[in-house]
Backbone of each chain as ProteinMPNN parsed JSONL, in Angstrom:
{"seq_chain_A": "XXXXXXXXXXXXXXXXXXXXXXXXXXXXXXXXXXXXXXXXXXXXXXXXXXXXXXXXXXX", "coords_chain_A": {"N_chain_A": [[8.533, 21.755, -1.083], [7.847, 19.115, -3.057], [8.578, 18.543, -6.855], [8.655, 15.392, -8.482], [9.418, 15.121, -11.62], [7.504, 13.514, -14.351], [8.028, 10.994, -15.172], [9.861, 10.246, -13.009], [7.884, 10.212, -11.016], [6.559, 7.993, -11.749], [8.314, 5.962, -11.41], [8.559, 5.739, -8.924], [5.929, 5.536, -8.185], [6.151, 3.079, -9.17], [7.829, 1.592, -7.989], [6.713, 1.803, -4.868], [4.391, 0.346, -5.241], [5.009, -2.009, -6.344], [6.187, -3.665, -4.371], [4.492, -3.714, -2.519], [2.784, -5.749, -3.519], [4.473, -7.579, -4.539], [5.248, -9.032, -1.917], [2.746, -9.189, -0.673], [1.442, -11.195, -2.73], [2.473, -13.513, -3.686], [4.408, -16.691, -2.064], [6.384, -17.622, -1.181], [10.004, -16.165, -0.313], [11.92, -15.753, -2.12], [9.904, -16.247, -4.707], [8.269, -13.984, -4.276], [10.535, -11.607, -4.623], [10.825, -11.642, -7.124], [7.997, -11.337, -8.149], [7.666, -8.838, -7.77], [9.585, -7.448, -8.884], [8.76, -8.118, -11.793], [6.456, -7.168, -11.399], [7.379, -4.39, -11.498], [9.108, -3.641, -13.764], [6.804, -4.326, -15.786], [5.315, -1.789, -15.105], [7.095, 0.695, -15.012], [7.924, -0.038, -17.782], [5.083, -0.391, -19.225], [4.745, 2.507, -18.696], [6.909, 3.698, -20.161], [6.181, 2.707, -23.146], [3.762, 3.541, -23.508], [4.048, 6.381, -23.535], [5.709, 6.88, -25.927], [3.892, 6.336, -27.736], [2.096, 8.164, -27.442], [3.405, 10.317, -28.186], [4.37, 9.699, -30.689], [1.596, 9.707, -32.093], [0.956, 12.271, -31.253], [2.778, 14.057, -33.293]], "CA_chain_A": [[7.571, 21.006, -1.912], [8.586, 17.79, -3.764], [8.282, 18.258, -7.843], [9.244, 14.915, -9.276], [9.016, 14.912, -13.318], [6.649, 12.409, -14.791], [8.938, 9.701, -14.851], [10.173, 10.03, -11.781], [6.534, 9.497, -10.173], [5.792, 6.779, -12.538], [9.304, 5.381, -10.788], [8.338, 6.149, -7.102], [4.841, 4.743, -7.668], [5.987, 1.512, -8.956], [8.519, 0.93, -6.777], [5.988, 1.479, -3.933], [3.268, -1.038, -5.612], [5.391, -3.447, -6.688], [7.246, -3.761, -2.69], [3.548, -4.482, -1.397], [2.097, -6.749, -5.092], [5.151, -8.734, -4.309], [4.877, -9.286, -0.917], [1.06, -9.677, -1.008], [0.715, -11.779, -3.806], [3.535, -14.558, -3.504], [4.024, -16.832, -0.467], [7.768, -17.272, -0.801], [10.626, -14.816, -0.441], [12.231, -15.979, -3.538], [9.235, -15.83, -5.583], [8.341, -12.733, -3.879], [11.257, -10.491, -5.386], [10.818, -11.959, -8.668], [7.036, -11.184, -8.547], [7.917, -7.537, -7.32], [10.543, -6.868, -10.313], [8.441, -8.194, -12.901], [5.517, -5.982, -11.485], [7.915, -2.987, -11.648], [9.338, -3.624, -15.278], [5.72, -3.402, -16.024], [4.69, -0.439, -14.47], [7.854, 1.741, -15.843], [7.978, -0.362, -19.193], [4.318, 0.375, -20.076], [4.843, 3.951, -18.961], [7.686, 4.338, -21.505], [5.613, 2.156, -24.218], [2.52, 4.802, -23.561], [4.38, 7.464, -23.624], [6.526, 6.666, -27.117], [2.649, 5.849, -28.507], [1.285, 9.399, -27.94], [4.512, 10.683, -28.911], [4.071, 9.079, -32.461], [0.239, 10.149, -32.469], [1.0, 13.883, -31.552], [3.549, 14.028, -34.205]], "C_chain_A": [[8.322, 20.11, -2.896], [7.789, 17.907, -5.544], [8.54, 17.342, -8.352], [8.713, 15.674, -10.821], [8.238, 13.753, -13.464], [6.93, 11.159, -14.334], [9.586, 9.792, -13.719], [9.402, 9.358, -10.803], [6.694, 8.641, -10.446], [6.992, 5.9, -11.35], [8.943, 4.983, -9.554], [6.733, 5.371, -6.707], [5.19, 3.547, -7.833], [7.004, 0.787, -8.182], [7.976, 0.563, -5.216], [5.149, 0.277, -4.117], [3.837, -1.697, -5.701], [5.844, -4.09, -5.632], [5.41, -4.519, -2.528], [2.918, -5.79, -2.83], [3.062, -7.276, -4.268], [5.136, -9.613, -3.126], [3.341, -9.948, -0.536], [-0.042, -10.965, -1.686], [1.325, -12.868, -4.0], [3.907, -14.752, -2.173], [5.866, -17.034, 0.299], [8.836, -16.252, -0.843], [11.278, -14.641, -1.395], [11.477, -15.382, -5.013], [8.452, -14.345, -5.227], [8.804, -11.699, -4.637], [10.743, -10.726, -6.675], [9.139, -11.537, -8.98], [7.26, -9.382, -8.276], [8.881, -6.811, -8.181], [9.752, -7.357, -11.355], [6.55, -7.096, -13.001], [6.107, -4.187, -11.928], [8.2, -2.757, -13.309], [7.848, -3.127, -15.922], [5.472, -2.318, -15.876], [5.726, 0.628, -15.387], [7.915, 1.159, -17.379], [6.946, -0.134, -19.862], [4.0, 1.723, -20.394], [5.414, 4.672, -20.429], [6.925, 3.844, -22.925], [4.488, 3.208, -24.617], [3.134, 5.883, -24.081], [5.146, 7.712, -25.41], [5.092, 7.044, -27.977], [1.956, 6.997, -28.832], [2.539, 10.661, -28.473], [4.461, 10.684, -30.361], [2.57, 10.003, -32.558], [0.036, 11.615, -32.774], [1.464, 14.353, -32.598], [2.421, 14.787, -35.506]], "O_chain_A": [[9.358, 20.477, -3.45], [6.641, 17.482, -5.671], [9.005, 17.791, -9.4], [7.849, 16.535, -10.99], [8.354, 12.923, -12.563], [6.392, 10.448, -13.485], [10.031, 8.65, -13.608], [9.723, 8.446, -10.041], [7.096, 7.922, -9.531], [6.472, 5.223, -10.463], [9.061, 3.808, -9.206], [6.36, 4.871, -5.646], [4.82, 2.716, -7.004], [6.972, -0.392, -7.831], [8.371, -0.354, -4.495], [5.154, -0.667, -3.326], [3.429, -2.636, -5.016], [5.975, -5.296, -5.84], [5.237, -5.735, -2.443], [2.74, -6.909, -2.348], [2.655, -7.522, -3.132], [5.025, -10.831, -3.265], [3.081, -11.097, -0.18], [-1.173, -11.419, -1.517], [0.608, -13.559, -4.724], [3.916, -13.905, -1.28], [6.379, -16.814, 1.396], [8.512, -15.292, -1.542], [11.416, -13.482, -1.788], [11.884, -14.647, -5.912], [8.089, -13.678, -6.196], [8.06, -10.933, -5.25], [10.186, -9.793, -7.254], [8.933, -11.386, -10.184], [6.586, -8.795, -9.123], [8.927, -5.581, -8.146], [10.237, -6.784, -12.331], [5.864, -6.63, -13.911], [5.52, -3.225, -12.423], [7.64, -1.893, -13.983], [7.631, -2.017, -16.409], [5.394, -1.717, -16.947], [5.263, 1.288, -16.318], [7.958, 2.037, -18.241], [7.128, 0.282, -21.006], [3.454, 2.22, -21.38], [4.984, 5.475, -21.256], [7.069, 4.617, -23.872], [4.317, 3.641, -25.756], [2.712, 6.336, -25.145], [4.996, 8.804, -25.958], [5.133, 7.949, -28.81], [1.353, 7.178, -29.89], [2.301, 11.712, -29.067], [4.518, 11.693, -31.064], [2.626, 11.055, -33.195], [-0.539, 12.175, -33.707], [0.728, 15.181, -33.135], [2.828, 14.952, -36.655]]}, "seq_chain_B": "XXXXXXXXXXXXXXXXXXXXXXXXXXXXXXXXXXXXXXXXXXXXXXXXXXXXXXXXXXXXXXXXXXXXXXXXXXXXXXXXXXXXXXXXXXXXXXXXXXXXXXXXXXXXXXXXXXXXXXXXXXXXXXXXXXXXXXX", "coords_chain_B": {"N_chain_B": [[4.301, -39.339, 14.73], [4.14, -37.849, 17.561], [5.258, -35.873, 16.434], [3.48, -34.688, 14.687], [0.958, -34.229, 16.474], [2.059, -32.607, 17.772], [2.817, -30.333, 16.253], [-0.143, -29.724, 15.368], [-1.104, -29.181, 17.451], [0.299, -26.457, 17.811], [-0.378, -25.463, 15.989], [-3.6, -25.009, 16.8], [-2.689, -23.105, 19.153], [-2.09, -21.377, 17.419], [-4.257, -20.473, 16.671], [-5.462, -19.326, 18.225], [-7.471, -16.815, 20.142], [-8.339, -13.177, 19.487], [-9.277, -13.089, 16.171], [-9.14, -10.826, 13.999], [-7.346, -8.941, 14.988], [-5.257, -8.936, 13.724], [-6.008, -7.714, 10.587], [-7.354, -5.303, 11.455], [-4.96, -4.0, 13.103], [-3.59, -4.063, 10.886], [-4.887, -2.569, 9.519], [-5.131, 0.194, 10.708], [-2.227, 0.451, 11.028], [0.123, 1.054, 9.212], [1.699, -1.877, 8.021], [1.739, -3.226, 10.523], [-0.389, -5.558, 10.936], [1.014, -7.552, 10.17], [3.704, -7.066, 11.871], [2.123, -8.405, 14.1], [2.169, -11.224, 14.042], [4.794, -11.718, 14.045], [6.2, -10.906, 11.549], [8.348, -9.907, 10.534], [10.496, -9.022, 8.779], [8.926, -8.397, 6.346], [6.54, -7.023, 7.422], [7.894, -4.835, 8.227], [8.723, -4.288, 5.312], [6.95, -3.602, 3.566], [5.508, -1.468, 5.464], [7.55, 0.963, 5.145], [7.272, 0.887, 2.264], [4.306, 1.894, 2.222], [3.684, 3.945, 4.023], [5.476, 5.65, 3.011], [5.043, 6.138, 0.482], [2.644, 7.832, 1.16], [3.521, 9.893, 2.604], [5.074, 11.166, 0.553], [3.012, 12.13, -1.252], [2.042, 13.345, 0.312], [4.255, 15.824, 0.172], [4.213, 16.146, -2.489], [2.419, 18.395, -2.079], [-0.21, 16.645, -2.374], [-3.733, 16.442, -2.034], [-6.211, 15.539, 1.038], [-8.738, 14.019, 0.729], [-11.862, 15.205, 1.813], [-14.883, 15.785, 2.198], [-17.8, 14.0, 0.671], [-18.911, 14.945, -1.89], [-19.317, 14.114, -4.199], [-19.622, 11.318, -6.79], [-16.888, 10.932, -7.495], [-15.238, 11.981, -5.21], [-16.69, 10.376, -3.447], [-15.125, 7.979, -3.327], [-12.911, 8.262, -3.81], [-12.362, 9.345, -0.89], [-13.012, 7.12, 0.255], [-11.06, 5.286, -0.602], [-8.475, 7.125, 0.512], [-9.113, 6.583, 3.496], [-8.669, 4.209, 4.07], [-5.936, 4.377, 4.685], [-5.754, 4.141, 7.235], [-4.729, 5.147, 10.624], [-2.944, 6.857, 9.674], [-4.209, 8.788, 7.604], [-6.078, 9.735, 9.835], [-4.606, 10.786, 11.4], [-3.395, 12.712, 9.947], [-5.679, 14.536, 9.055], [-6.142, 15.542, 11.279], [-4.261, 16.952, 12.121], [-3.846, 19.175, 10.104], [-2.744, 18.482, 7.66], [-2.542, 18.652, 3.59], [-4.57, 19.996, 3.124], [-4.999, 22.207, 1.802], [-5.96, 23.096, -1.58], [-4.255, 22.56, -4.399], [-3.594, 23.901, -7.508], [-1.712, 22.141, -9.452], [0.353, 20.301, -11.056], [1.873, 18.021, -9.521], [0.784, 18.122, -7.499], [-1.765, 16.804, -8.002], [-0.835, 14.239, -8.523], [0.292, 13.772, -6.617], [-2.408, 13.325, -4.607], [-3.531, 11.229, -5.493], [-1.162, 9.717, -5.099], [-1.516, 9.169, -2.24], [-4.696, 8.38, -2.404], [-3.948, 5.935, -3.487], [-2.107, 4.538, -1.483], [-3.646, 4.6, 0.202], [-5.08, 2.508, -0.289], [-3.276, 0.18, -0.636], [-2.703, -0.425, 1.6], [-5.066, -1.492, 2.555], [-4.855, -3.734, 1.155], [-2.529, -4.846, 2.251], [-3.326, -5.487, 4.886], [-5.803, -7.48, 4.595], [-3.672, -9.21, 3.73], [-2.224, -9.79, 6.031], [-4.848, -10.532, 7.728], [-4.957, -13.364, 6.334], [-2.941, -14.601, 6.858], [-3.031, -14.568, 9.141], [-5.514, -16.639, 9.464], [-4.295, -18.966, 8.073], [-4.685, -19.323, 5.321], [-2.353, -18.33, 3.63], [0.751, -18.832, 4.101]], "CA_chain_B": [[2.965, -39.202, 15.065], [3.895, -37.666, 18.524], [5.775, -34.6, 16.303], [2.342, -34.268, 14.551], [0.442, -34.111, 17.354], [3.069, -31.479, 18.622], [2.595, -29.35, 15.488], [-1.467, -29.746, 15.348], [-1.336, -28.391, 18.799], [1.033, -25.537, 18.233], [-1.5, -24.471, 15.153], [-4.636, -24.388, 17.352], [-2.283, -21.963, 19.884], [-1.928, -19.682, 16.901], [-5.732, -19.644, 15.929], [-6.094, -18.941, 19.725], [-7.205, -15.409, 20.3], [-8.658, -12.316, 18.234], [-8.276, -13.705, 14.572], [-9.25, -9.881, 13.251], [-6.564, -8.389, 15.731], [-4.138, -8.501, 12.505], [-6.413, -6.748, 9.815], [-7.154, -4.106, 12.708], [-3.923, -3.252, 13.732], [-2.896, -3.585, 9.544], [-5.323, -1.484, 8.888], [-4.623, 1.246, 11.735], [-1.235, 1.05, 11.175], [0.966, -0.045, 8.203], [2.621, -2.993, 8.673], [1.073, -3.572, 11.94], [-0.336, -6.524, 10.712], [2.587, -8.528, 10.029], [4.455, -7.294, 13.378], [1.753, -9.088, 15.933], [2.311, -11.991, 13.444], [5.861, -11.772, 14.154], [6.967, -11.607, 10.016], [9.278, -8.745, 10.79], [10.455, -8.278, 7.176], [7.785, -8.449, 5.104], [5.958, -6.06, 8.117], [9.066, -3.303, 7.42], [8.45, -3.378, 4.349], [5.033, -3.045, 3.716], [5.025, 0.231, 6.431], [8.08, 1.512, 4.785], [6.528, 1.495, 1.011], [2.89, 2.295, 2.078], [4.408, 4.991, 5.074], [6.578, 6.498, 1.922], [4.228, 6.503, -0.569], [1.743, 8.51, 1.852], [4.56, 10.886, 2.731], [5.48, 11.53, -1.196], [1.992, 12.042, -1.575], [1.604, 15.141, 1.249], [4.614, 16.225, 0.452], [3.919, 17.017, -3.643], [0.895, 18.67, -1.825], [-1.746, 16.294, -2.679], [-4.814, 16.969, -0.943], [-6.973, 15.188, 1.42], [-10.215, 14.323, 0.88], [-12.582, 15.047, 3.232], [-16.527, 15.334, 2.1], [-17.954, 13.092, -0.653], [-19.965, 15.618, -2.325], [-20.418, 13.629, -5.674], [-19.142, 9.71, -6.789], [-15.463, 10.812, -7.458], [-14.908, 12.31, -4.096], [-16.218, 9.767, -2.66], [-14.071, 7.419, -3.817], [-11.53, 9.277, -2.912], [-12.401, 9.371, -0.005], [-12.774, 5.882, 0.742], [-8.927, 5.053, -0.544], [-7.82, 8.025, 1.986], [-9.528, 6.151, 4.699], [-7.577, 2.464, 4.306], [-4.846, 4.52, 5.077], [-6.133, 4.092, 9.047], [-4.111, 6.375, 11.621], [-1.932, 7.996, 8.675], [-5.216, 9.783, 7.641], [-6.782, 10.306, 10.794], [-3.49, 12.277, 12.312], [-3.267, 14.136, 8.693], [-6.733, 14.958, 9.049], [-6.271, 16.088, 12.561], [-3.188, 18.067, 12.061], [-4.28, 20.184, 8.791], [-2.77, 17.902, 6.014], [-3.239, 17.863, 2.723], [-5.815, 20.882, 3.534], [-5.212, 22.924, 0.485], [-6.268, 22.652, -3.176], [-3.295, 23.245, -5.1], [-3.541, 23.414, -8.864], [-0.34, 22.001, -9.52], [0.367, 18.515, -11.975], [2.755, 17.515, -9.366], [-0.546, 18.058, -6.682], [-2.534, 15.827, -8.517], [0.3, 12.991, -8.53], [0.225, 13.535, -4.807], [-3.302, 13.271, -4.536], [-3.385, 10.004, -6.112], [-0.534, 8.62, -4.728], [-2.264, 9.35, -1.284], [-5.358, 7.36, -2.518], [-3.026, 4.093, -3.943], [-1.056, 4.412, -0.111], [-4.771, 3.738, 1.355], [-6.008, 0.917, -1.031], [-2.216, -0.656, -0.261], [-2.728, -0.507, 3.019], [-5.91, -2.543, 2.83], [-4.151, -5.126, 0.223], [-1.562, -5.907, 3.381], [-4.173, -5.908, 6.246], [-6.16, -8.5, 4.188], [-3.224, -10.47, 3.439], [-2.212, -10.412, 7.242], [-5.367, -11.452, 8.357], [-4.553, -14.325, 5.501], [-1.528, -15.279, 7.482], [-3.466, -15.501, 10.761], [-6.43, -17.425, 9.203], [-3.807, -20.072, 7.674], [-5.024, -18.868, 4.276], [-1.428, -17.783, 3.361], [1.955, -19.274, 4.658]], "C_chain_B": [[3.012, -37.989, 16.307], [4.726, -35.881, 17.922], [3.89, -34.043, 15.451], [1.113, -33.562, 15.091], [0.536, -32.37, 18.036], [2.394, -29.908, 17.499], [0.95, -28.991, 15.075], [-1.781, -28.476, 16.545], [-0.676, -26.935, 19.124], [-0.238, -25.087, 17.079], [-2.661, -24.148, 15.786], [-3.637, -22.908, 18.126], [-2.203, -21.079, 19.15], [-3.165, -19.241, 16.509], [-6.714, -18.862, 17.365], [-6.117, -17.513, 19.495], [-8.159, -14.286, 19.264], [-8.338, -12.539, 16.639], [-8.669, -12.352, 13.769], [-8.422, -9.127, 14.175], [-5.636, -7.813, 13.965], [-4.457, -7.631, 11.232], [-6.842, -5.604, 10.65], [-6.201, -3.215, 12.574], [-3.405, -3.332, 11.846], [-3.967, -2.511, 9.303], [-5.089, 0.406, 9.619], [-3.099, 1.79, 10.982], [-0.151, 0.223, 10.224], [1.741, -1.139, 8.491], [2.656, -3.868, 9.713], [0.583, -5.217, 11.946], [0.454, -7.744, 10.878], [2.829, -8.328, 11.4], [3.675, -7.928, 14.173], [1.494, -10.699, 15.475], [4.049, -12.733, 13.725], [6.809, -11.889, 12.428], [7.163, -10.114, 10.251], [9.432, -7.697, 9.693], [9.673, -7.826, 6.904], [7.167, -7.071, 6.062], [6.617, -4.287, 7.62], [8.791, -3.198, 6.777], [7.57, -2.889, 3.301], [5.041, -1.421, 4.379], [5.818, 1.113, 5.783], [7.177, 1.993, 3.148], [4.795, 2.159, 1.292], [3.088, 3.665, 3.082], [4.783, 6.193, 4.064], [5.745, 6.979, 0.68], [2.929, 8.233, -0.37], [2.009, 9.903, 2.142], [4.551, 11.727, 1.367], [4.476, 12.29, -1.103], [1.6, 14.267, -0.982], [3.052, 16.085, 0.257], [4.734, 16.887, -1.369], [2.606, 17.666, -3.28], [-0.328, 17.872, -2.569], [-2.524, 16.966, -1.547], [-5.618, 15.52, -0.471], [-8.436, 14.983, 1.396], [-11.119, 14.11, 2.103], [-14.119, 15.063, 3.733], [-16.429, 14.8, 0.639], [-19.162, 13.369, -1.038], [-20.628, 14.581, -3.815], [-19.145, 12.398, -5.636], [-17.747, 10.064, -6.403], [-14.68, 11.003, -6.024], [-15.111, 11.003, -3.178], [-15.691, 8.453, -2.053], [-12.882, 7.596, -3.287], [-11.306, 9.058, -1.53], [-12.114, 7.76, 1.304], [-11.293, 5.094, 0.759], [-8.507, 5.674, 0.512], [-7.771, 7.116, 2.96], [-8.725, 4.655, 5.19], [-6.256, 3.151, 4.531], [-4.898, 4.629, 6.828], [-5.817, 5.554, 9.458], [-3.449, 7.392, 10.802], [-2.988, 9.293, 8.386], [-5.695, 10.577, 8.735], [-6.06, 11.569, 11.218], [-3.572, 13.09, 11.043], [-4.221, 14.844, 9.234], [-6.661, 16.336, 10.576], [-5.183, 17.442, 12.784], [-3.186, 18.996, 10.608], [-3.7, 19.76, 7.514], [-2.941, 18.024, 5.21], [-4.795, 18.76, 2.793], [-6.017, 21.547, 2.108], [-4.941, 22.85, -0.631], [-5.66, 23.449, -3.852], [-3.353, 22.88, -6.912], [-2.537, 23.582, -9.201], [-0.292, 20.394, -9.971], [1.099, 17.779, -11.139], [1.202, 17.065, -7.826], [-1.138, 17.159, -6.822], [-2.186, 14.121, -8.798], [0.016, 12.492, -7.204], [-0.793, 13.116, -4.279], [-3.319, 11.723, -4.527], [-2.513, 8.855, -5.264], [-1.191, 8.385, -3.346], [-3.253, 8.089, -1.224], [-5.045, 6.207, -2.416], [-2.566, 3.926, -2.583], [-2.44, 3.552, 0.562], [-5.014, 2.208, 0.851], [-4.899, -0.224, -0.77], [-2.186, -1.465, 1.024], [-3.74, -1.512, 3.449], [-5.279, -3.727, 1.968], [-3.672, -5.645, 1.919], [-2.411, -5.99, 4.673], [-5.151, -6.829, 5.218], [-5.208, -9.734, 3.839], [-2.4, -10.695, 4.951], [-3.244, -11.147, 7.756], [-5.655, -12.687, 7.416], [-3.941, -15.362, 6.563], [-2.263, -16.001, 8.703], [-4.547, -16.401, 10.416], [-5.518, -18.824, 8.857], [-4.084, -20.05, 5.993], [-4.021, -19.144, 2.879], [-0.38, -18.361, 4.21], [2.86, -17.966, 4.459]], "O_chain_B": [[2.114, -37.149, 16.245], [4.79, -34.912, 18.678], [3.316, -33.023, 15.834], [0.434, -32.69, 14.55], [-0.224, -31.502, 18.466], [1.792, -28.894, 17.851], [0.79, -27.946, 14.445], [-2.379, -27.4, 16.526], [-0.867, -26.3, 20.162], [-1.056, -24.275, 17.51], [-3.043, -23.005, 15.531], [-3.856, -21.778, 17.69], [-2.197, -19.934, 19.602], [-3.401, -18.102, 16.105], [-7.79, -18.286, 17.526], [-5.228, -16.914, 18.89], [-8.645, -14.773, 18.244], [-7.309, -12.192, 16.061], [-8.562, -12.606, 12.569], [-9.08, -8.089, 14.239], [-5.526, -6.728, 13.394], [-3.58, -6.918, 10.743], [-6.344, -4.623, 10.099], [-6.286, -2.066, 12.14], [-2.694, -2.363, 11.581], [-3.561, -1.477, 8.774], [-4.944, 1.465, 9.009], [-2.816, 2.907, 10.549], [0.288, -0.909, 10.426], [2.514, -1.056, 9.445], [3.308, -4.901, 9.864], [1.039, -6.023, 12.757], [0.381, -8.676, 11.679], [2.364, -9.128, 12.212], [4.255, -8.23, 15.216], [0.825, -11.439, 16.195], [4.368, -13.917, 13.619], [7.737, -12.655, 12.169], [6.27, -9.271, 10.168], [9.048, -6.543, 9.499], [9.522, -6.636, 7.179], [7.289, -5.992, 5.483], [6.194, -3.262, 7.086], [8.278, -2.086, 6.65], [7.605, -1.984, 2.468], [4.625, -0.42, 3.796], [5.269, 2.199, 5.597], [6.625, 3.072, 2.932], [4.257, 2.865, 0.439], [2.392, 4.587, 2.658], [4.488, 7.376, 4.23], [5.86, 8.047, 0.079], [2.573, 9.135, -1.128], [1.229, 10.851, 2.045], [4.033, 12.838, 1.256], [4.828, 13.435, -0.817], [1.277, 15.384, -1.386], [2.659, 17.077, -0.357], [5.277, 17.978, -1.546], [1.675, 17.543, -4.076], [-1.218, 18.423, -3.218], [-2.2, 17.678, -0.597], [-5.72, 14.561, -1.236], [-9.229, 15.716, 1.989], [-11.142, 13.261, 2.994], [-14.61, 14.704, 4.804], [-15.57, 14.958, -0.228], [-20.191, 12.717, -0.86], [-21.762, 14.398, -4.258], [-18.15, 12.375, -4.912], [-17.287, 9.712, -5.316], [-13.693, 10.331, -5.724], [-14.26, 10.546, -2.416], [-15.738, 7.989, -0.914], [-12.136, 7.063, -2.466], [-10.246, 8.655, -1.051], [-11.529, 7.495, 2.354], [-10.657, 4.55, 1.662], [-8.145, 5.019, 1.49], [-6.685, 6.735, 3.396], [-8.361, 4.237, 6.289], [-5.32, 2.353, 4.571], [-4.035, 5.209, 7.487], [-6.244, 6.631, 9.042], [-3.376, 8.578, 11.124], [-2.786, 10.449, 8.756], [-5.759, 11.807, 8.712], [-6.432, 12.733, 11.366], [-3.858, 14.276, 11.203], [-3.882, 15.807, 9.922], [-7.019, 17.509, 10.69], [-5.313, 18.505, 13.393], [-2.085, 19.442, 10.285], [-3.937, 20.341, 6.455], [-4.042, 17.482, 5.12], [-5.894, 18.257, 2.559], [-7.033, 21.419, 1.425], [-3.79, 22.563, -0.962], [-5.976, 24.615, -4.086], [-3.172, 21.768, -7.407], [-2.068, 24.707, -9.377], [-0.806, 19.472, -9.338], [1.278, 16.656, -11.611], [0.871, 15.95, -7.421], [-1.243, 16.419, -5.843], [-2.906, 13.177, -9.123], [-0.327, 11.393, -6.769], [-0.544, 12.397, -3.312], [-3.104, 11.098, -3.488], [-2.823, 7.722, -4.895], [-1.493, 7.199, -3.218], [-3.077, 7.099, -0.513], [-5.518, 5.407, -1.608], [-2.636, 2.714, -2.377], [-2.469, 2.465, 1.139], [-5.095, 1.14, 1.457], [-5.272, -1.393, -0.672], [-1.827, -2.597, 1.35], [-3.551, -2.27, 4.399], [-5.396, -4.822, 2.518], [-4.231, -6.5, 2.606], [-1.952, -6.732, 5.542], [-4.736, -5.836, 4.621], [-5.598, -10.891, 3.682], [-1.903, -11.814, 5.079], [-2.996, -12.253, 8.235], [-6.75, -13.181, 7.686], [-4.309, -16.474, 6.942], [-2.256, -17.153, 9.136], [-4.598, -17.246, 11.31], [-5.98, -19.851, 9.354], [-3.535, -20.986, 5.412], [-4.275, -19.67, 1.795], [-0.779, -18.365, 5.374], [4.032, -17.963, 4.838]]}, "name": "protein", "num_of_chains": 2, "seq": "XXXXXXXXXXXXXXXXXXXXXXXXXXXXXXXXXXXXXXXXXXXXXXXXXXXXXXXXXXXXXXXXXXXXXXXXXXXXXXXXXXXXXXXXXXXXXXXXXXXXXXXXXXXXXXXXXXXXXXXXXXXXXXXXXXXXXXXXXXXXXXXXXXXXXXXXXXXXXXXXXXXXXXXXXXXXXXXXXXXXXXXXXXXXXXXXXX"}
């Protein structure tokens, strides 16, 4: 049985979404990657931003 | 004029034929799409992330949904289902059968769902490609 940790998922999902967003959603292969890394930064950068936020709140 | 002509005539030959063949076979079968398109890449790796995701998914035991007793289920249920053949064979081979209360379960679950709804993203943007939609 496969436990990631939190962040690990969060990792594993946006590396999956962002592969098909990029692909999907841009018509060249250029702008492609670049739409597929700036979906990922999202995805793990608002994780860690969320996560800092209820961090502070629990506190 | 006479390369125009040339290239007019090679675009009808590609609208020749089943033009829902490609959301079909993307929706059946990841990536599927793309390959009877001939866009190789992009096909790989579409099946690979939506294939992998699906995998992940069983393999933190998510679960399968399989009646859509009330809204959420069947919801659920409907994501599952854009995952085509991936579901069907789960379904068929005991998958994803048992309800594990486990935070890593509920990841799996999920990711399961997102694998189907992916799966319809790239069989809509194949049959893009074959409409002319999409370059």
């Amino acid at each position: 049985m496969l436990s990631p940790s939190h962040f690990s998922a969060v990792v594993l999902f946006a590396a999956c979404v962002s592969t098909v967003f990029g692909i999907t959603m841009r018509e060249t292969p250029r702008r492609m990657f670049r739409y597929g890394i700036y979906c990922f930064v999202l995805f793990v950068g608002s994780a860690i931003l969320l996560s800092w936020v209820m961090y502070l709140i629990a506190r | 004029m006479a390369a125009i002509e040339d290239k007019n005539s090679a675009g009808r030959g590609q609208q020749d034929g089943f033009v829902y063949l490609p959301l079909i076979a993307g929706w059946l079968v990841p990536g599927a799409g793309h390959f009877v398109q001939r866009k190789w890449g992009r096909g790989a790796l579409l099946a690979i992330a939506i294939i992998s995701m699906f995998a992940l998914g069983l393999a933190m035991q998510g679960r399968l949904y399989t009646k859509a007793d009330d809204i959420l289920d069947m919801l659920g249920l409907v994501g599952d289902l854009g995952s085509g053949l991936l579901y069907i064979v789960g379904r068929a081979i005991g998958l994803g059968s048992d309800s594990v209360q486990l935070t890593t379960a509920d990841y799996g679950t999920r990711f399961i769902v997102v694998a189907g709804l992916l799966n319809v993203i790239a069989a809509v943007d194949a049959h893009n490609l074959r409409t002319g939609r999409k370059a």
